[in-house]
LOTITOR-384512 format. One record per residue: x, y, z of N, C-alpha, C in turn; residue in three letters; residue number from 1. Coordinates in nm, 2 decimals, decimal comma. Example, Ala and Ser with C-alpha at 12.3 -4.5 7.8 and 13.67 -1.06 7.14 Angstrom:
2
+--------+--------+--------+--------+--------+--------+--------+--------+--------+---------+-----+
:   n.c1 :   n.c2 :   n.c3 :  ca.c1 :  ca.c2 :  ca.c3 :   c.c1 :   c.c2 :   c.c3 : residuo : num :
+--------+--------+--------+--------+--------+--------+--------+--------+--------+---------+-----+
:   1,32 :  -0,57 :   0,78 :   1,23 :  -0,45 :   0,78 :   1,32 :  -0,33 :   0,78 :     ala :   1 :
:   1,28 :  -0,22 :   0,71 :   1,37 :  -0,11 :   0,71 :   1,29 :   0,00 :   0,79 :     ser :   2 :
+--------+--------+--------+--------+--------+--------+--------+--------+--------+---------+-----+
***
This chain:
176
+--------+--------+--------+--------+--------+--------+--------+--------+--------+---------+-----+
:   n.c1 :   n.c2 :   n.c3 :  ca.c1 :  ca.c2 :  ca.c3 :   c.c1 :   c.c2 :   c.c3 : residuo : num :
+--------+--------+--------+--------+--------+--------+--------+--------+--------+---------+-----+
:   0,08 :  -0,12 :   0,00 :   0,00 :   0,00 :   0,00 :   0,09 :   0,12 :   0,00 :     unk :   1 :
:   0,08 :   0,21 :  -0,06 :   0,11 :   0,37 :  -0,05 :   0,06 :   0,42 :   0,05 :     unk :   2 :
:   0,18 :   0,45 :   0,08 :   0,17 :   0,57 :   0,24 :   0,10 :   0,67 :   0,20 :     unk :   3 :
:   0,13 :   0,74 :   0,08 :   0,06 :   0,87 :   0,07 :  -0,10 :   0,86 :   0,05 :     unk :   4 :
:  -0,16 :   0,71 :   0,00 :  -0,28 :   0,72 :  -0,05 :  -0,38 :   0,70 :   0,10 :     unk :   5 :
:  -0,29 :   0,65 :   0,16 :  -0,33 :   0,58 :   0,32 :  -0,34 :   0,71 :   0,40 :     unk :   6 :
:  -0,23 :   0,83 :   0,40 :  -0,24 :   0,93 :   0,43 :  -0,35 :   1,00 :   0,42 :     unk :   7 :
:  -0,37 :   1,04 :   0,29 :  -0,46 :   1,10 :   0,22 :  -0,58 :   1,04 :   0,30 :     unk :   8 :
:  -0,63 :   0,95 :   0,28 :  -0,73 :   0,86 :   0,29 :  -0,79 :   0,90 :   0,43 :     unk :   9 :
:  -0,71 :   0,87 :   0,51 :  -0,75 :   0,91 :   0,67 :  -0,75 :   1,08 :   0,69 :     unk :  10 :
:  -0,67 :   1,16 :   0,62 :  -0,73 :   1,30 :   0,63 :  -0,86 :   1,36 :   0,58 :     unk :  11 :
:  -0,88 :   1,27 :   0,46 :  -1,03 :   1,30 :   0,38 :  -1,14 :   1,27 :   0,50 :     unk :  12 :
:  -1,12 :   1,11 :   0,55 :  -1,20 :   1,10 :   0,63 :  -1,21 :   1,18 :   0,82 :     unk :  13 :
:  -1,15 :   1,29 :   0,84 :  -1,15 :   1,32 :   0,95 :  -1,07 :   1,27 :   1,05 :     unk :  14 :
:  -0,94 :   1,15 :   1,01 :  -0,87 :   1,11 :   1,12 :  -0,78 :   1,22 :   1,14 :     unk :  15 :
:  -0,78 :   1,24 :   1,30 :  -0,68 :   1,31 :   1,34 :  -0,50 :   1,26 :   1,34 :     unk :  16 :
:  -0,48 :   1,11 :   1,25 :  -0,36 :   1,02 :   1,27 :  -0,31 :   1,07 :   1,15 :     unk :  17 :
:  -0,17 :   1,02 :   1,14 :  -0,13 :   1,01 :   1,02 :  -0,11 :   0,86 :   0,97 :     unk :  18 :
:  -0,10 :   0,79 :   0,83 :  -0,11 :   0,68 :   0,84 :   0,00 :   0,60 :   0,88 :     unk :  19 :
:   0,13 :   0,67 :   0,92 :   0,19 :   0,60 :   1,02 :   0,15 :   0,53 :   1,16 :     unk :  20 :
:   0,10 :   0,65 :   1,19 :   0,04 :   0,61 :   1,34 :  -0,07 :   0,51 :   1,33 :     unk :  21 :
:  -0,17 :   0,56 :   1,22 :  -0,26 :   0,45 :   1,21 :  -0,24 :   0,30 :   1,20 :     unk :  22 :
:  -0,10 :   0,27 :   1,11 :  -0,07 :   0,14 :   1,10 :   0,00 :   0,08 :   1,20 :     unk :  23 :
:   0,10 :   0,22 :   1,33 :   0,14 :   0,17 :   1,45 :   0,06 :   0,09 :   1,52 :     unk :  24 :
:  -0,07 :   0,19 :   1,57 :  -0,17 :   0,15 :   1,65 :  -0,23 :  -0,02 :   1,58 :     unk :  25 :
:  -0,25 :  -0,02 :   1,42 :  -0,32 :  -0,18 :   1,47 :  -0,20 :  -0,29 :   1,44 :     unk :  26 :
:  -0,09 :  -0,22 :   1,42 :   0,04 :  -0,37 :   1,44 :   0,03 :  -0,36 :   1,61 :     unk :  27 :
:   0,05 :  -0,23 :   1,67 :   0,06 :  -0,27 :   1,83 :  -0,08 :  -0,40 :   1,87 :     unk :  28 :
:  -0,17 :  -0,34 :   1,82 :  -0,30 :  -0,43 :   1,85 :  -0,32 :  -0,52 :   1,87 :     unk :  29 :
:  -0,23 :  -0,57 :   1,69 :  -0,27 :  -0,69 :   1,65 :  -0,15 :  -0,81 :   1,72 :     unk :  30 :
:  -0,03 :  -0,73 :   1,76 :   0,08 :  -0,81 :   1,79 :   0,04 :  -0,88 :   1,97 :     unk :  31 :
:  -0,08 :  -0,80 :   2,00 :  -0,15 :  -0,84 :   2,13 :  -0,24 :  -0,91 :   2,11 :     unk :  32 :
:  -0,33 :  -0,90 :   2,05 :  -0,37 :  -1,02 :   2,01 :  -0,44 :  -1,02 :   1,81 :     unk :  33 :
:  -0,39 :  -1,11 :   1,76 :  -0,40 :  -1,14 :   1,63 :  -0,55 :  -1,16 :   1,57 :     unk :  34 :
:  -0,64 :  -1,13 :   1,68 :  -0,76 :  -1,17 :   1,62 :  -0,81 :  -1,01 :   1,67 :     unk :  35 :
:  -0,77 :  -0,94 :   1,67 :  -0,83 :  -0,76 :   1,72 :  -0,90 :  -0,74 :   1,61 :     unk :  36 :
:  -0,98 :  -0,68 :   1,66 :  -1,11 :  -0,58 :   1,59 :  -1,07 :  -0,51 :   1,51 :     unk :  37 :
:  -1,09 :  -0,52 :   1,38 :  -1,12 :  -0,41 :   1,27 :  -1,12 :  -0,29 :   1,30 :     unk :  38 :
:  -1,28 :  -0,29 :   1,39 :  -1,40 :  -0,24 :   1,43 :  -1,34 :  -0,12 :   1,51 :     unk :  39 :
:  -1,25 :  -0,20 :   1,63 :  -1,21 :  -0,13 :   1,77 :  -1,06 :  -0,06 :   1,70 :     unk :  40 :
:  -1,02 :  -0,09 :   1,62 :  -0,93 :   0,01 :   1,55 :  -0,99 :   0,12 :   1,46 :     unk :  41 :
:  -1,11 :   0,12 :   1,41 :  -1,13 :   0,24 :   1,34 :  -1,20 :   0,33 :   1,42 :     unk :  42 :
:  -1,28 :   0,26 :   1,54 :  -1,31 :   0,35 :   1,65 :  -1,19 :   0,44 :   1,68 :     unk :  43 :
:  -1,08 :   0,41 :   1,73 :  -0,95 :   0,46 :   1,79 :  -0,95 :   0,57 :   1,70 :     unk :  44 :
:  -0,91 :   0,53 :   1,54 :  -0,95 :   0,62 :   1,46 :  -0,98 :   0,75 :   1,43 :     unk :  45 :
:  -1,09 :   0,71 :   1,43 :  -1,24 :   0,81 :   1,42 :  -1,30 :   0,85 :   1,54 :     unk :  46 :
:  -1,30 :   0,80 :   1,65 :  -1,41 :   0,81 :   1,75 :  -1,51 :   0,70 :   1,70 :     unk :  47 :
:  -1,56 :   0,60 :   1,81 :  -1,64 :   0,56 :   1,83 :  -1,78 :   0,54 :   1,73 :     unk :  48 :
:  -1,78 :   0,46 :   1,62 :  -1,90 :   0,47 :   1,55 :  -1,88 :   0,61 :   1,44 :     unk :  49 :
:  -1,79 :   0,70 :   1,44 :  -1,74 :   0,77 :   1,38 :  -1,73 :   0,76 :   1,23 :     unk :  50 :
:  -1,71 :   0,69 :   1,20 :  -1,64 :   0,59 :   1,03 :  -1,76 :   0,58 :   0,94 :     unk :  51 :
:  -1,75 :   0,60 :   0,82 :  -1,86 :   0,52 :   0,72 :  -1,81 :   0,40 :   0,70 :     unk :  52 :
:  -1,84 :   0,29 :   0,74 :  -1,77 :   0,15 :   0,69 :  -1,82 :   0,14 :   0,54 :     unk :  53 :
:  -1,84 :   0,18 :   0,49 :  -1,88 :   0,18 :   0,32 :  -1,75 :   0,29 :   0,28 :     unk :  54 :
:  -1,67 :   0,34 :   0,33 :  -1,60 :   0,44 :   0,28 :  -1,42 :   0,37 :   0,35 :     unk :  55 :
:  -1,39 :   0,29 :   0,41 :  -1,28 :   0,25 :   0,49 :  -1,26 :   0,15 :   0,44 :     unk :  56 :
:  -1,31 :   0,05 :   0,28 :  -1,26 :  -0,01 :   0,24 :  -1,12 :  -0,03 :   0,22 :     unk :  57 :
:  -1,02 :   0,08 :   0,17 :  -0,88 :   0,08 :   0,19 :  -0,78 :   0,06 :   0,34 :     unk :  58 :
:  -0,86 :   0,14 :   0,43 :  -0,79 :   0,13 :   0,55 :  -0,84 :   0,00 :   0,60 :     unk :  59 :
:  -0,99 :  -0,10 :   0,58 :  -0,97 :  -0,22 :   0,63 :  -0,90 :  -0,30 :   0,53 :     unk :  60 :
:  -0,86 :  -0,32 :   0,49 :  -0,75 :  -0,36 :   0,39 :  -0,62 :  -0,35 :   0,45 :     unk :  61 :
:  -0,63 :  -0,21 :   0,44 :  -0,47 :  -0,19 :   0,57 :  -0,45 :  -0,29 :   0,69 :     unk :  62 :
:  -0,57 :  -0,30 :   0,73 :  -0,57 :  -0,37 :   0,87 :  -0,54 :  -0,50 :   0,88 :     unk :  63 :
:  -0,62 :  -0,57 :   0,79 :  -0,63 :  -0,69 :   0,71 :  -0,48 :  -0,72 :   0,69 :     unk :  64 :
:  -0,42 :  -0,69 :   0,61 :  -0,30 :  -0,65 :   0,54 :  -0,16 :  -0,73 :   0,64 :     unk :  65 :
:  -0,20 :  -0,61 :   0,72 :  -0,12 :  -0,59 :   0,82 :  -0,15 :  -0,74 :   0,92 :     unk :  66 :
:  -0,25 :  -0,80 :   0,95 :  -0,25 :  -0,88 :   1,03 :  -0,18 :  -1,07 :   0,97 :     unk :  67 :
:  -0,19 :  -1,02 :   0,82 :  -0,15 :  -1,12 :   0,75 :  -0,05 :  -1,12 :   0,76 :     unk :  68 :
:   0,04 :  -1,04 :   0,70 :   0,18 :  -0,99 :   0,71 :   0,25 :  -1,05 :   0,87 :     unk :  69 :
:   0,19 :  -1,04 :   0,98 :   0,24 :  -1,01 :   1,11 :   0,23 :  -1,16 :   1,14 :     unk :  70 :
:   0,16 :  -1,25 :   1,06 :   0,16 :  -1,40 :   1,12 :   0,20 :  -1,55 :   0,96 :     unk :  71 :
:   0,24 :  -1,44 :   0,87 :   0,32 :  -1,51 :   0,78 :   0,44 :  -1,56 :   0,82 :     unk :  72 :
:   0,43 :  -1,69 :   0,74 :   0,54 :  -1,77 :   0,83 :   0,71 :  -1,76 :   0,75 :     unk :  73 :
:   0,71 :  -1,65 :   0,65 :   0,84 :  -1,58 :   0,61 :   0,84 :  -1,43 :   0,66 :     unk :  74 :
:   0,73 :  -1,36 :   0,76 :   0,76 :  -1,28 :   0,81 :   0,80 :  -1,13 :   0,70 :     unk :  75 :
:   0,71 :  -1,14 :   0,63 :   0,76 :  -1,04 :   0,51 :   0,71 :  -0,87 :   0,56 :     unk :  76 :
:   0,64 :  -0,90 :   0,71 :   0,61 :  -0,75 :   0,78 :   0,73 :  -0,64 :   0,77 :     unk :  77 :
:   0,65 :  -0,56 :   0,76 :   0,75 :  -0,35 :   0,75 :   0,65 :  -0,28 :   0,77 :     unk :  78 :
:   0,71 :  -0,19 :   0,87 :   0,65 :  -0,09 :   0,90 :   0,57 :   0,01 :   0,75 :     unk :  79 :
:   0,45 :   0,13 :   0,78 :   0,43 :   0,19 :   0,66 :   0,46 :   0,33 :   0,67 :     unk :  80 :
:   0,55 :   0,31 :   0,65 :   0,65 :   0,46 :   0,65 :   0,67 :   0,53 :   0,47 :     unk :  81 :
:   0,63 :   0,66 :   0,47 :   0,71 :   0,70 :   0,34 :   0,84 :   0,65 :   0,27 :     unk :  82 :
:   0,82 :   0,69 :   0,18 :   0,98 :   0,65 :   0,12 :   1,08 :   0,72 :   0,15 :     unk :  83 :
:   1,18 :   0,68 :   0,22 :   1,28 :   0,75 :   0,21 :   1,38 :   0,87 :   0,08 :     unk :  84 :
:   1,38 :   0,91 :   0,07 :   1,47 :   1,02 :  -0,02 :   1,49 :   1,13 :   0,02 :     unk :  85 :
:   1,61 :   1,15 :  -0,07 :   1,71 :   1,28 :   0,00 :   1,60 :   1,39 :   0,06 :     unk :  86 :
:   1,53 :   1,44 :  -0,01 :   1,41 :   1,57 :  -0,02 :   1,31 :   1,51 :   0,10 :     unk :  87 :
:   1,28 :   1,44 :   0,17 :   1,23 :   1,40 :   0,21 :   1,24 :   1,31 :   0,39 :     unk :  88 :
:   1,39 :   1,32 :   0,41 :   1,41 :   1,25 :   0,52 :   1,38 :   1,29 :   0,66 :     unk :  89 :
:   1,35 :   1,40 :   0,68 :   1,25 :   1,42 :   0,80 :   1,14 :   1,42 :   0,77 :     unk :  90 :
:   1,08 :   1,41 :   0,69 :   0,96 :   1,38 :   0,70 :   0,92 :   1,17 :   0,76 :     unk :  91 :
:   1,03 :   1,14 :   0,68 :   1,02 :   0,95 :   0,71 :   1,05 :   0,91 :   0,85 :     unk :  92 :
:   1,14 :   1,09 :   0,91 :   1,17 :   1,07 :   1,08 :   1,03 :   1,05 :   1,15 :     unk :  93 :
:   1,00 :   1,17 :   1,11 :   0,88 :   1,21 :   1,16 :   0,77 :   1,14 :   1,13 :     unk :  94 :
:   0,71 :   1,02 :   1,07 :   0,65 :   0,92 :   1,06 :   0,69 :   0,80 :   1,13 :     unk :  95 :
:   0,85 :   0,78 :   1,13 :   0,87 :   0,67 :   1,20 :   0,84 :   0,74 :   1,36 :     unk :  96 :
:   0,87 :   0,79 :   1,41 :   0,79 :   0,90 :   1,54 :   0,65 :   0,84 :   1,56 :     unk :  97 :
:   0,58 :   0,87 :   1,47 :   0,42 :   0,82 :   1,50 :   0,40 :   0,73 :   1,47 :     unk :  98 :
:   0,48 :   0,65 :   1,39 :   0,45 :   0,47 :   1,41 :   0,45 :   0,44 :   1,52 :     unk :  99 :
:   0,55 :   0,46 :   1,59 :   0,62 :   0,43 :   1,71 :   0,54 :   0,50 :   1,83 :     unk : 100 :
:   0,49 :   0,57 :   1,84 :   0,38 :   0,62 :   1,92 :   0,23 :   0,52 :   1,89 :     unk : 101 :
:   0,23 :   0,54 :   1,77 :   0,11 :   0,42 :   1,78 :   0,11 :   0,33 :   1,81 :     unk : 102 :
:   0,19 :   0,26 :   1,78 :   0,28 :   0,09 :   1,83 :   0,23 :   0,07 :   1,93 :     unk : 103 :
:   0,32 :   0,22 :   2,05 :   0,31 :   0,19 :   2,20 :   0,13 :   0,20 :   2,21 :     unk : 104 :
:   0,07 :   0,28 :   2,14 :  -0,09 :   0,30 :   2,22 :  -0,18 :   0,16 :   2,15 :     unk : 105 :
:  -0,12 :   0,14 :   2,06 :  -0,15 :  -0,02 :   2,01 :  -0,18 :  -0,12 :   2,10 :     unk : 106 :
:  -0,06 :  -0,16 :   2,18 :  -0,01 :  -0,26 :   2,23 :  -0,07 :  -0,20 :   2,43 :     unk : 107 :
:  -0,07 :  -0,09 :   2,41 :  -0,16 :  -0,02 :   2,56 :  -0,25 :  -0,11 :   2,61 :     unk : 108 :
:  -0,32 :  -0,08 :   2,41 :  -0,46 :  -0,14 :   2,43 :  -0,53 :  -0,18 :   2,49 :     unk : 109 :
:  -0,46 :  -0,31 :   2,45 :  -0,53 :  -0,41 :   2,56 :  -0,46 :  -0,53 :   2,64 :     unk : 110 :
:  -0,31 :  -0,46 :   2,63 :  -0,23 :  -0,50 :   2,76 :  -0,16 :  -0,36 :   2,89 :     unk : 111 :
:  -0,16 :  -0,39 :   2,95 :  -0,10 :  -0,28 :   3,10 :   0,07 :  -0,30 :   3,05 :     unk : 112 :
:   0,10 :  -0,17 :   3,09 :   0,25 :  -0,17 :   3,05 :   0,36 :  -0,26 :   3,19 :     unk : 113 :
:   0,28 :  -0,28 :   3,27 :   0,35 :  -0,36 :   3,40 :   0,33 :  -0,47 :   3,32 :     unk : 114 :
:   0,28 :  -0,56 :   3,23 :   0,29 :  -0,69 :   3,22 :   0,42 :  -0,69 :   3,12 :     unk : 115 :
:   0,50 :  -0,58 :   3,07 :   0,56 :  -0,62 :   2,99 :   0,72 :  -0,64 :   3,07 :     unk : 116 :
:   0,79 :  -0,70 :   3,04 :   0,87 :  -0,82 :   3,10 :   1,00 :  -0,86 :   3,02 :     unk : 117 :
:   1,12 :  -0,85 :   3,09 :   1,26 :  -0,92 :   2,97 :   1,27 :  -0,81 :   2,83 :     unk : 118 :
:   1,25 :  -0,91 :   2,75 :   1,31 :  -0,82 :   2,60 :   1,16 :  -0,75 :   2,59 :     unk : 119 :
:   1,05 :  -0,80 :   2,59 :   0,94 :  -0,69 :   2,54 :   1,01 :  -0,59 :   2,61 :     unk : 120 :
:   1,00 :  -0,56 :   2,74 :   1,03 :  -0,49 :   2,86 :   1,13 :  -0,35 :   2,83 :     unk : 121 :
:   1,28 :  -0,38 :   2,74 :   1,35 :  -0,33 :   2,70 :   1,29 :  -0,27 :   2,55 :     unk : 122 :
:   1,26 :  -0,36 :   2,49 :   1,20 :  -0,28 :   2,34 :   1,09 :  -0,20 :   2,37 :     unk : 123 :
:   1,03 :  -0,19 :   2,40 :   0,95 :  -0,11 :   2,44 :   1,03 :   0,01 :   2,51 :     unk : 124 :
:   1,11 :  -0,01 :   2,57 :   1,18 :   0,16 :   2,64 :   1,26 :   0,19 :   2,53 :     unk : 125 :
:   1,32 :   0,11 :   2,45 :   1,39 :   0,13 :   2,32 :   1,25 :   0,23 :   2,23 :     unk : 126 :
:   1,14 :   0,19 :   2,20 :   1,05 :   0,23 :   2,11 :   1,07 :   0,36 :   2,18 :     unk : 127 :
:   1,02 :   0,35 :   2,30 :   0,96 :   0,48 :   2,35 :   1,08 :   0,64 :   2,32 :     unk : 128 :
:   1,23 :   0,56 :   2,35 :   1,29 :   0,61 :   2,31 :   1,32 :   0,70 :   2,16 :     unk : 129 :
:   1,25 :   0,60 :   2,07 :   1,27 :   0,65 :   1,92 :   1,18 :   0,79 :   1,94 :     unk : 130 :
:   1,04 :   0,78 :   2,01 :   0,96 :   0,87 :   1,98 :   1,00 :   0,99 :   2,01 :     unk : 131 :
:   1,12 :   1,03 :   2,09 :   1,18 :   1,12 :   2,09 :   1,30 :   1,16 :   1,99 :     unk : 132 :
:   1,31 :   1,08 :   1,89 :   1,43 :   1,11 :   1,77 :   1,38 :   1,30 :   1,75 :     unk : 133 :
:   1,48 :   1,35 :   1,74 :   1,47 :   1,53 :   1,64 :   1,45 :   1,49 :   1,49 :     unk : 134 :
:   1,35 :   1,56 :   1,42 :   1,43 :   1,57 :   1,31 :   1,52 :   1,58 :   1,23 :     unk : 135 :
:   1,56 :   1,55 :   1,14 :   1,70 :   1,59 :   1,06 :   1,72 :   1,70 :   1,01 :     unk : 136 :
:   1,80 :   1,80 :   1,02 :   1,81 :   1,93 :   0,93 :   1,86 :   1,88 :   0,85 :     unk : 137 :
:   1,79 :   1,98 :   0,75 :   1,87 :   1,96 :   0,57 :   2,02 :   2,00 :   0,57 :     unk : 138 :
:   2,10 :   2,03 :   0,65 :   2,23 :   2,06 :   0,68 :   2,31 :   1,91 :   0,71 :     unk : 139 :
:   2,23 :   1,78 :   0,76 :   2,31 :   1,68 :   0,80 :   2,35 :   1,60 :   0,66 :     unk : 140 :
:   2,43 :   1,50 :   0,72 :   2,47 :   1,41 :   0,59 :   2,35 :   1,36 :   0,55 :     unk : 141 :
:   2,31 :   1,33 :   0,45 :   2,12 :   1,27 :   0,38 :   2,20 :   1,12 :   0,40 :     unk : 142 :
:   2,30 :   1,06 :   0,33 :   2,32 :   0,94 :   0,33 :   2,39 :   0,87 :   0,44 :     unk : 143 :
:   2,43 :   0,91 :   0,54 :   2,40 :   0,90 :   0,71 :   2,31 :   0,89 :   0,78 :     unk : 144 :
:   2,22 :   0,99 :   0,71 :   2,08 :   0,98 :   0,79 :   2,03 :   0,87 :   0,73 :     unk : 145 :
:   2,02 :   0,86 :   0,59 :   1,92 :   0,76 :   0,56 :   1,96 :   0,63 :   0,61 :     unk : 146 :
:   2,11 :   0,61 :   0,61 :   2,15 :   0,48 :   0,66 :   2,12 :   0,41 :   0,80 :     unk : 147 :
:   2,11 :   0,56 :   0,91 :   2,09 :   0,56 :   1,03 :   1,93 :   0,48 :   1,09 :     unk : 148 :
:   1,88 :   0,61 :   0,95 :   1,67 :   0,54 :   0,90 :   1,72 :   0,43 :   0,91 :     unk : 149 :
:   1,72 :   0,36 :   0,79 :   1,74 :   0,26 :   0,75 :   1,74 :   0,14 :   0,89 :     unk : 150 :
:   1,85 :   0,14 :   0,97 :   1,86 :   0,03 :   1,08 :   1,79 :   0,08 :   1,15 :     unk : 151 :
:   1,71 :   0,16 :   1,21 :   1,62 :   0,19 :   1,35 :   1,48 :   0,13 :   1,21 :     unk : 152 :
:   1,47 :   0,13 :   1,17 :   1,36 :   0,10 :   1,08 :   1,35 :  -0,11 :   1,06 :     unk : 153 :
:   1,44 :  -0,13 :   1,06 :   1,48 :  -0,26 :   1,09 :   1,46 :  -0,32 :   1,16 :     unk : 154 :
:   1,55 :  -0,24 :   1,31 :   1,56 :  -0,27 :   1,47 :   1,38 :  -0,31 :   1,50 :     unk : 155 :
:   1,29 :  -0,18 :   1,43 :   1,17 :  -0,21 :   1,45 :   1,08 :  -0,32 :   1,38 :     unk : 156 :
:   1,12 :  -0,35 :   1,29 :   1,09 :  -0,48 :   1,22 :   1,07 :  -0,64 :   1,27 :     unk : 157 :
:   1,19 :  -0,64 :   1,32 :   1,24 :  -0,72 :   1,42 :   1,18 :  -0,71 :   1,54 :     unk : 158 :
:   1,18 :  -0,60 :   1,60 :   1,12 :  -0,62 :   1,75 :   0,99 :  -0,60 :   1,73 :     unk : 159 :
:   0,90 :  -0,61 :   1,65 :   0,76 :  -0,59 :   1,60 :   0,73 :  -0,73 :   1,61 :     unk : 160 :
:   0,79 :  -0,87 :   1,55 :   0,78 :  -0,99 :   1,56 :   0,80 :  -1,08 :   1,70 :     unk : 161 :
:   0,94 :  -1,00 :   1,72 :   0,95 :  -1,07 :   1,87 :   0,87 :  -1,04 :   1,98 :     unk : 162 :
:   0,81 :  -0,88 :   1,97 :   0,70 :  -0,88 :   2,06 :   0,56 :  -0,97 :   2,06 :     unk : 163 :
:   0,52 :  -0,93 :   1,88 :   0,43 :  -1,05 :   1,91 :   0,43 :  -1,18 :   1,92 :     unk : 164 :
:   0,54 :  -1,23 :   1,90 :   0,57 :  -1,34 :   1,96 :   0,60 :  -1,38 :   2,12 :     unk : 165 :
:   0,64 :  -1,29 :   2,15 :   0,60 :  -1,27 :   2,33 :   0,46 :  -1,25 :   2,39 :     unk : 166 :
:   0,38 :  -1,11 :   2,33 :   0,27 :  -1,11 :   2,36 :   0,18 :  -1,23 :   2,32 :     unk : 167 :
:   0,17 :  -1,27 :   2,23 :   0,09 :  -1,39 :   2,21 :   0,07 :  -1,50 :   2,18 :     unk : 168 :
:   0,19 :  -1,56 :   2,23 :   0,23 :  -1,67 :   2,28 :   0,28 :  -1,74 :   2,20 :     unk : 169 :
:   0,24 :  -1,69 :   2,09 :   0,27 :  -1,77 :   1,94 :   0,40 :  -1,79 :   1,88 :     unk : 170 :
:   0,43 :  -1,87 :   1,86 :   0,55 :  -1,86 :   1,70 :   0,55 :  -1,93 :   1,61 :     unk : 171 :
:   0,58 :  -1,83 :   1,46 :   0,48 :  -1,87 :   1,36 :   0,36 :  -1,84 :   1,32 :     unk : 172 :
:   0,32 :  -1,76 :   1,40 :   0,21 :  -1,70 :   1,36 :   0,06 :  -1,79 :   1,36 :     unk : 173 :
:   0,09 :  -1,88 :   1,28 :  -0,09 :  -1,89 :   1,25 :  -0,08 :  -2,06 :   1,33 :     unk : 174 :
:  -0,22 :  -2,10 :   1,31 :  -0,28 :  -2,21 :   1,45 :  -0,22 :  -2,35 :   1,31 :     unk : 175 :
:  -0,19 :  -2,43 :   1,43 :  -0,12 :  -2,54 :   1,33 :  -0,25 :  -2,66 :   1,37 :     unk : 176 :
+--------+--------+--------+--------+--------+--------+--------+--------+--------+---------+-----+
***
């Protein structure tokens, strides 16, 4: 999916997210439990009953998407961040920012942050950490920074699976 159409999509309809955050919040969700609501994600969204479900066809898609992705058993999950390019890399900061803020309000959800434990325990203070990255001035190296993206973008890839594999008990994703 296109970040920007995803973007777009949720501005038309009144979300206050960007579609980083939006796809933070239902990987946090889903990585809690893999069978989460559509429903109780577009609430989060929109407010409560908020939504045309005749018009969210693309973002339940996204949701969908995303839950498949997160329990395939080659793990082909990524975050949905902009593209990176020169003209453009604070802006992919600043998305990874609200992925990463949604992640955490994701995974809030419908677990307490005292139950998290060991490596969640640490990735999680790691996440929380990113949400404080600055932006890049157009004065820094671009191909430093992007490289820098690049592995914090990974780091999160990675700890996106191992979480839900801690949170829900699973590995491998789907019921054998």
């Amino acid at each position: 999916m296109i970040y920007q159409t995803i973007d777009q999509t949720l501005r038309q309809q009144g979300a206050e997210v960007s579609a980083a955050e939006a796809h933070g919040i239902a990987t946090g969700m889903l990585c809690v439990d893999v069978r989460a609501s559509q429903s109780n994600w577009l609430d989060e969204l929109f407010g409560e009953g908020a939504y045309a479900s005749g018009g969210n066809i693309l973002l339940g898609d996204l949701f969908e998407q995303t839950r498949a992705l997160l329990t395939d058993d080659d793990y082909t999950f990524d975050l949905l961040l902009p593209d990176v390019e020169e003209d453009n890399l604070s802006e992919a900061v600043e998305a990874m920012r609200d992925w990463c803020q949604g992640f955490l309000f994701g995974i809030g959800f419908s677990q307490s942050s005292s139950n998290w434990t060991g490596d969640v325990g640490e990735i999680v203070k790691d996440i929380v950490e990113i949400t404080k990255l600055d932006v890049i001035s157009d004065d820094e190296d671009s191909e430093e920074g992007q490289e820098a993206f690049a592995e914090i973008q990974e780091y999160l890839r990675v700890a996106v699976q191992l979480i839900r594999n801690e949170l829900s008990g699973s590995v491998g994703g789907s019921s054998h």
